[in-house]
N, CA and C atoms as an extended XYZ file, in Angstrom:
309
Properties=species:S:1:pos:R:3:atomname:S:1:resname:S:1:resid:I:1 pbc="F F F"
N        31.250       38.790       29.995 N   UNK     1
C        31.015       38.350       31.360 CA  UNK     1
C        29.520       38.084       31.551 C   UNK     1
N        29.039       36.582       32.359 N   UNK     2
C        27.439       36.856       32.156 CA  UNK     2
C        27.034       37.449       33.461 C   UNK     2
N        25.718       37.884       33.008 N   UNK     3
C        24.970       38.455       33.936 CA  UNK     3
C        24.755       38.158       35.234 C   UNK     3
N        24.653       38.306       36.884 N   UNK     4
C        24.455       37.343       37.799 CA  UNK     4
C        23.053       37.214       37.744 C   UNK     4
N        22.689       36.145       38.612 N   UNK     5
C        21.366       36.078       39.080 CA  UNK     5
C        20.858       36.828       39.577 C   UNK     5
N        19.294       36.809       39.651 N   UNK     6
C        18.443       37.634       39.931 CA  UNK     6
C        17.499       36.513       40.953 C   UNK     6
N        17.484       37.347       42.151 N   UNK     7
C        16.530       36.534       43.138 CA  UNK     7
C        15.643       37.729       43.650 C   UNK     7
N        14.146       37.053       42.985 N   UNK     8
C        13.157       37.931       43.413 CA  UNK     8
C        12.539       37.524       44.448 C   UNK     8
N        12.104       38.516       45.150 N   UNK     9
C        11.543       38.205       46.885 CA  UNK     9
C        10.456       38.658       46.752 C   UNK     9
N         8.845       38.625       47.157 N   UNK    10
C         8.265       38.986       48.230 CA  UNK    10
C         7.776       38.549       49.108 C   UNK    10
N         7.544       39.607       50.196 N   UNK    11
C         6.836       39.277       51.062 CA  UNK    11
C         5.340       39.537       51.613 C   UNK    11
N         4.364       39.154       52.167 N   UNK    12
C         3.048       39.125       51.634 CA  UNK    12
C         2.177       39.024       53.297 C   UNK    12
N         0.889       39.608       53.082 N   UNK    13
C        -0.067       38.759       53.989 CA  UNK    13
C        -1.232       38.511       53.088 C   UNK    13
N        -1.576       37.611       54.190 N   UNK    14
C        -2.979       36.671       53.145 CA  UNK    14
C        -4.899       37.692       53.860 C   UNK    14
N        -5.522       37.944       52.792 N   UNK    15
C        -6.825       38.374       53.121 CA  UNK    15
C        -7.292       36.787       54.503 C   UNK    15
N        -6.858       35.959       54.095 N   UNK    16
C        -7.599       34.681       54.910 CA  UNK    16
C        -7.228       34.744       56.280 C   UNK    16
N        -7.353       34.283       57.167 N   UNK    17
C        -7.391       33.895       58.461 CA  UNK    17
C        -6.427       32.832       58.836 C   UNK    17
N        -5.131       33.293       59.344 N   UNK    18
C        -4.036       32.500       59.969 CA  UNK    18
C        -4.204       30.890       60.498 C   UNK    18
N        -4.061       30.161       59.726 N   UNK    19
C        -4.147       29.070       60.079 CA  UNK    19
C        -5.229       28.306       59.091 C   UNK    19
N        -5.809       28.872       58.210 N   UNK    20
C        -7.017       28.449       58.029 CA  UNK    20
C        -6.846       27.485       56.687 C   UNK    20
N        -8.075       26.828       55.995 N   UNK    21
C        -7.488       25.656       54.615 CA  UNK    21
C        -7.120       26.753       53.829 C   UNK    21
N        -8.011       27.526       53.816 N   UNK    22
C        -7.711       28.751       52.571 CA  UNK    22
C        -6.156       29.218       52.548 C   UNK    22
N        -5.710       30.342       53.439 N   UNK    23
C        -4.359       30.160       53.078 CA  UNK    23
C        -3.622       28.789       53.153 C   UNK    23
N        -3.926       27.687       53.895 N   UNK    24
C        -2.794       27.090       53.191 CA  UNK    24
C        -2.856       26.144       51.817 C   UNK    24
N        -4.238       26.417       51.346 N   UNK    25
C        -4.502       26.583       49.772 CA  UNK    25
C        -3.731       27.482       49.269 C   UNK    25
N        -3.600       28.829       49.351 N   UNK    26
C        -2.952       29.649       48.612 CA  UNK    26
C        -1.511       29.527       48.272 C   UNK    26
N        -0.817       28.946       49.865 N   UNK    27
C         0.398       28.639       49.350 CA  UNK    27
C         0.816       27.530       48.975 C   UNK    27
N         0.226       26.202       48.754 N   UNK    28
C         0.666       25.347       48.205 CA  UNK    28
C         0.257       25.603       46.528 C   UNK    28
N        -1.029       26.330       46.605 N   UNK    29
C        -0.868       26.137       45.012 CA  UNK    29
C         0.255       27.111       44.136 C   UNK    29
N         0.483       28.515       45.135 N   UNK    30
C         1.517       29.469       44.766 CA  UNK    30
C         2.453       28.755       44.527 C   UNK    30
N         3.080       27.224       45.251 N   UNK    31
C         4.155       26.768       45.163 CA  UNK    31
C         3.956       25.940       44.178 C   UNK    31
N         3.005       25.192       43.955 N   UNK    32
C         2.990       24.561       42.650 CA  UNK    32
C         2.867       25.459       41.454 C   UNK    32
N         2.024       26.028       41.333 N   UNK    33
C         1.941       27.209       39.973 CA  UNK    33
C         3.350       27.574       39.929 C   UNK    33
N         3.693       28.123       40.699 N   UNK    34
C         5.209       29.099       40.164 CA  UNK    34
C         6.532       28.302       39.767 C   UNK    34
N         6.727       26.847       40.919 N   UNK    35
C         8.169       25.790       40.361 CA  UNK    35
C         7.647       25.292       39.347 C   UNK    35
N         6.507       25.490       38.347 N   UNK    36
C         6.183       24.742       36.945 CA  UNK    36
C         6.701       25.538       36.140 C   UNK    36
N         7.086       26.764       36.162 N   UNK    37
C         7.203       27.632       35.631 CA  UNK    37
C         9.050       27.368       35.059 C   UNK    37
N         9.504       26.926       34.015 N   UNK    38
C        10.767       26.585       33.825 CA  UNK    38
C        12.003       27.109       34.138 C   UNK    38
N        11.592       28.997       33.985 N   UNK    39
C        13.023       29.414       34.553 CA  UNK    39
C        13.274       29.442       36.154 C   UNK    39
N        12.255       29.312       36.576 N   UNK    40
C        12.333       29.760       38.274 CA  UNK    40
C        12.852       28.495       38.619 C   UNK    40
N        13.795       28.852       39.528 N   UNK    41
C        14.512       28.423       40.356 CA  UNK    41
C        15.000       28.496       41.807 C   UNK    41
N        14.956       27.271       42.346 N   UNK    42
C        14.925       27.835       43.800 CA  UNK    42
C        14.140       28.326       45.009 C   UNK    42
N        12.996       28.249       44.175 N   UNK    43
C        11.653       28.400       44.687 CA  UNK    43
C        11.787       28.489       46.816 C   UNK    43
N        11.252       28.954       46.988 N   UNK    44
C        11.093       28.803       48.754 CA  UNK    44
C        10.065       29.657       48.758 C   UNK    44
N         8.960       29.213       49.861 N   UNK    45
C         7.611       29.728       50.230 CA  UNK    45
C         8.352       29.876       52.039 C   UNK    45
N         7.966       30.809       52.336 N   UNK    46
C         8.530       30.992       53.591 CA  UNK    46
C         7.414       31.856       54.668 C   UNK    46
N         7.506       31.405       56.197 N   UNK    47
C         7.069       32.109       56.938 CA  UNK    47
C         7.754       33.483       57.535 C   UNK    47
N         7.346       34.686       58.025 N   UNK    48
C         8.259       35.727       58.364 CA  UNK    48
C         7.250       35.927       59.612 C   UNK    48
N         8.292       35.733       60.504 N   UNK    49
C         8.632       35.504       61.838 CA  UNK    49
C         9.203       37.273       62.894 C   UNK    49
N         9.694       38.101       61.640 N   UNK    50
C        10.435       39.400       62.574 CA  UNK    50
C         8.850       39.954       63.310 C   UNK    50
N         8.899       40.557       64.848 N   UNK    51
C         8.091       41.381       65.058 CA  UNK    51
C         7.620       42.725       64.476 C   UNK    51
N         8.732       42.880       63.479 N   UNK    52
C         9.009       44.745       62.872 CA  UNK    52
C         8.205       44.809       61.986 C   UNK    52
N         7.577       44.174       61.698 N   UNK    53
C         6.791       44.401       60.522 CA  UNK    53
C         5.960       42.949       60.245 C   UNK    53
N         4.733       43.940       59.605 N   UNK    54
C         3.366       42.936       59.208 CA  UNK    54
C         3.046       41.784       58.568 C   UNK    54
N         3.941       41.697       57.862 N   UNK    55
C         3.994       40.600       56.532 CA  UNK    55
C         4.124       39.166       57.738 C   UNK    55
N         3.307       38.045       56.774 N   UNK    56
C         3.242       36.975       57.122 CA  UNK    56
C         4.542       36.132       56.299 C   UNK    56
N         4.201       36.269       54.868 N   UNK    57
C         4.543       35.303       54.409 CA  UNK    57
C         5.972       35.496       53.306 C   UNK    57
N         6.481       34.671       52.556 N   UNK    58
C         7.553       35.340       51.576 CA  UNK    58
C         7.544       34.268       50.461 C   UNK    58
N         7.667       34.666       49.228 N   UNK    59
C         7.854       33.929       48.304 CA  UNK    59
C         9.301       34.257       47.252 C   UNK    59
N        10.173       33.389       47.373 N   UNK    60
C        12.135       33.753       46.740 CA  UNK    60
C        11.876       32.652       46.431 C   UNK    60
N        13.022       33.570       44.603 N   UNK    61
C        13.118       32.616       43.594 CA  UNK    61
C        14.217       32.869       43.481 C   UNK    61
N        15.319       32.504       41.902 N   UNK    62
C        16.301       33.249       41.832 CA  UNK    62
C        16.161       32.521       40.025 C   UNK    62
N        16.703       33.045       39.559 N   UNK    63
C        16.596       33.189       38.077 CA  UNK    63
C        18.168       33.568       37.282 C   UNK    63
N        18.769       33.004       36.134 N   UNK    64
C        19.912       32.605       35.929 CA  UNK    64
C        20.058       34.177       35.108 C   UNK    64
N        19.367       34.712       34.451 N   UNK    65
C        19.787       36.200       34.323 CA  UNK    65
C        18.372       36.782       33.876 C   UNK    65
N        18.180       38.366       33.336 N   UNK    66
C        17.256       39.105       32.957 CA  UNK    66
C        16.330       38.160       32.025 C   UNK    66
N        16.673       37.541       31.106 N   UNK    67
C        15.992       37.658       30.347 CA  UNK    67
C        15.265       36.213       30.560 C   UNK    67
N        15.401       35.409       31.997 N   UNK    68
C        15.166       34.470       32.629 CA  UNK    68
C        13.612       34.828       33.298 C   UNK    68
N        13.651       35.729       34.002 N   UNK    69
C        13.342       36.963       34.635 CA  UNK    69
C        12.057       37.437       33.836 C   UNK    69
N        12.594       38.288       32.981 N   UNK    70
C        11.177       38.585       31.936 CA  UNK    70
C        10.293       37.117       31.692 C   UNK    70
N        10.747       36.601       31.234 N   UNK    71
C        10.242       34.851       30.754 CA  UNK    71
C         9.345       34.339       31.734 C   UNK    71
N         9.552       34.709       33.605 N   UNK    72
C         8.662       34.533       33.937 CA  UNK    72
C         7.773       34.950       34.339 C   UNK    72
N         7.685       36.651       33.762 N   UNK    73
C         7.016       37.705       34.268 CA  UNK    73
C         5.799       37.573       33.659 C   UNK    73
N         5.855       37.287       32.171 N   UNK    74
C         4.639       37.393       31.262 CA  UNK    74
C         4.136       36.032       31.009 C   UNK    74
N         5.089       34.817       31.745 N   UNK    75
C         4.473       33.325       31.742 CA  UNK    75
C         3.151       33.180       32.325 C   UNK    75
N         2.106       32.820       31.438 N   UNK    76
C         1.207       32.483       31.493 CA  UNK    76
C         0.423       31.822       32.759 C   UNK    76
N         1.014       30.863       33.256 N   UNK    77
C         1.028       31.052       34.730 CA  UNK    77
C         1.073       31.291       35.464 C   UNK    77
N         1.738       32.234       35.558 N   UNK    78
C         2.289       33.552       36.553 CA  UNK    78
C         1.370       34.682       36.159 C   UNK    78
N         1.072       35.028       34.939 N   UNK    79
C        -0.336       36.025       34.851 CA  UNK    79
C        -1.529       35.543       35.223 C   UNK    79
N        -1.999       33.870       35.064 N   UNK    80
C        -3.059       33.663       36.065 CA  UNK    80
C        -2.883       33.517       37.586 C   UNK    80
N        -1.851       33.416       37.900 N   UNK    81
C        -1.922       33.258       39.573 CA  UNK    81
C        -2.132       34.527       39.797 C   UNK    81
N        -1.092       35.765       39.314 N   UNK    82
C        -1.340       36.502       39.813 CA  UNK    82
C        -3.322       37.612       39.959 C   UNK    82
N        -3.539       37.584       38.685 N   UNK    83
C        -5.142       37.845       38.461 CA  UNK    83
C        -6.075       37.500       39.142 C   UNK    83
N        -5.564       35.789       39.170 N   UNK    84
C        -6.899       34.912       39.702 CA  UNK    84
C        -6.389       34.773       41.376 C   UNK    84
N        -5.646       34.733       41.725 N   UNK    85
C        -5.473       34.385       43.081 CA  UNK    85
C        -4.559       35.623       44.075 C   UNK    85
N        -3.413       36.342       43.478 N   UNK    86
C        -2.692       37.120       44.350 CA  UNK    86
C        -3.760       38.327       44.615 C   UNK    86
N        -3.784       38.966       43.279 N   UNK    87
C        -5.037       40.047       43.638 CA  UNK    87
C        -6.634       40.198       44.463 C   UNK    87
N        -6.973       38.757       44.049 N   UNK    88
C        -8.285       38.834       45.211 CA  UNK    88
C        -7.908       38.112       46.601 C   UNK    88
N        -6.589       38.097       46.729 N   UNK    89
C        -6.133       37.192       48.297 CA  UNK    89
C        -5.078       37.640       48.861 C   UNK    89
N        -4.161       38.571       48.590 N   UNK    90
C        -3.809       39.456       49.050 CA  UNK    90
C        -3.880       40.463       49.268 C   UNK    90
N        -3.841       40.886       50.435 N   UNK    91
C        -3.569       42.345       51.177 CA  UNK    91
C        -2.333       43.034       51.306 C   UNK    91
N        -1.798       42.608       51.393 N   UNK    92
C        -0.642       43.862       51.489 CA  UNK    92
C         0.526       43.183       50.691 C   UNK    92
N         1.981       43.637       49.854 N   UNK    93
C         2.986       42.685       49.810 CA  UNK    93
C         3.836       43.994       49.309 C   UNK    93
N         5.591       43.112       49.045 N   UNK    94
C         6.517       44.316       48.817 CA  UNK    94
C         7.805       43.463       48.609 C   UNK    94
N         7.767       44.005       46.996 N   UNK    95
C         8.870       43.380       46.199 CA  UNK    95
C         9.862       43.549       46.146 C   UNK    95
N        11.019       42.919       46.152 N   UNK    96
C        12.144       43.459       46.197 CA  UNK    96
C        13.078       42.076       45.263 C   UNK    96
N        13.792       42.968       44.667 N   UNK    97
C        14.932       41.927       43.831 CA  UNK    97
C        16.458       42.125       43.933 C   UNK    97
N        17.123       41.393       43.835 N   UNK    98
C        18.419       41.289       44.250 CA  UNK    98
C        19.185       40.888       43.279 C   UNK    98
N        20.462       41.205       43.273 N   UNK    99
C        21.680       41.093       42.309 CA  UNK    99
C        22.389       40.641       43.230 C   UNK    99
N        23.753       39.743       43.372 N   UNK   100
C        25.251       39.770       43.920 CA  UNK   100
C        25.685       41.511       44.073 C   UNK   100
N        26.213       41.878       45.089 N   UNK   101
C        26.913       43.046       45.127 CA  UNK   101
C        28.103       43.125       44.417 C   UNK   101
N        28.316       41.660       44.206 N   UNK   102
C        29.741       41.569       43.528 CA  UNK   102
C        31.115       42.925       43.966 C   UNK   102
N        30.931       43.079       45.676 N   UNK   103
C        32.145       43.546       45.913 CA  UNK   103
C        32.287       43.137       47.289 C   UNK   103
């Protein structure tokens, strides 16, 4: 039986100033850097809108199984975005990944 997908989420705020070129530098290039990336799939850059909590922004992918997953963990691209750009431009974020409940 294969594996289901895996859709990784987070959600994020930016060190920059709401509205400003800088973040929306950050997320267009987040969106280009990461859909180059072959296994990711599904890509969506999203605004978060709930009052309950701080987070601005969200970035969901979904990936065809684990080892899809790993492939884009240590992709080379994805280790420079994250180094060069998530770490000195984000402030806060919180990961979360998902399976089908399959019940």
């Amino acid at each position: 039986m294969p594996q289901p997908f895996i859709r990784h989420t987070v959600v994020f705020t930016l060190k920059h100033s709401a509205g400003s070129p800088a973040e929306t530098t950050f997320l267009r290039d987040g969106e280009r850097i990461l859909t180059a990336i072959p296994s990711v799939h599904r890509f969506e850059c999203l605004r978060q809108i709930s009052p309950k909590n701080s987070y601005r922004f969200g970035f969901s992918m979904e990936f065809r199984d684990q080892a899809a997953y790993d492939a884009y963990s240590v992709h080379p691209a994805h280790t420079s975005f994250v180094e060069t750009r998530w770490i000195p431009e984000v402030s806060q974020f919180l990961e979360i990944d998902y399976v089908p409940n399959g019940g």
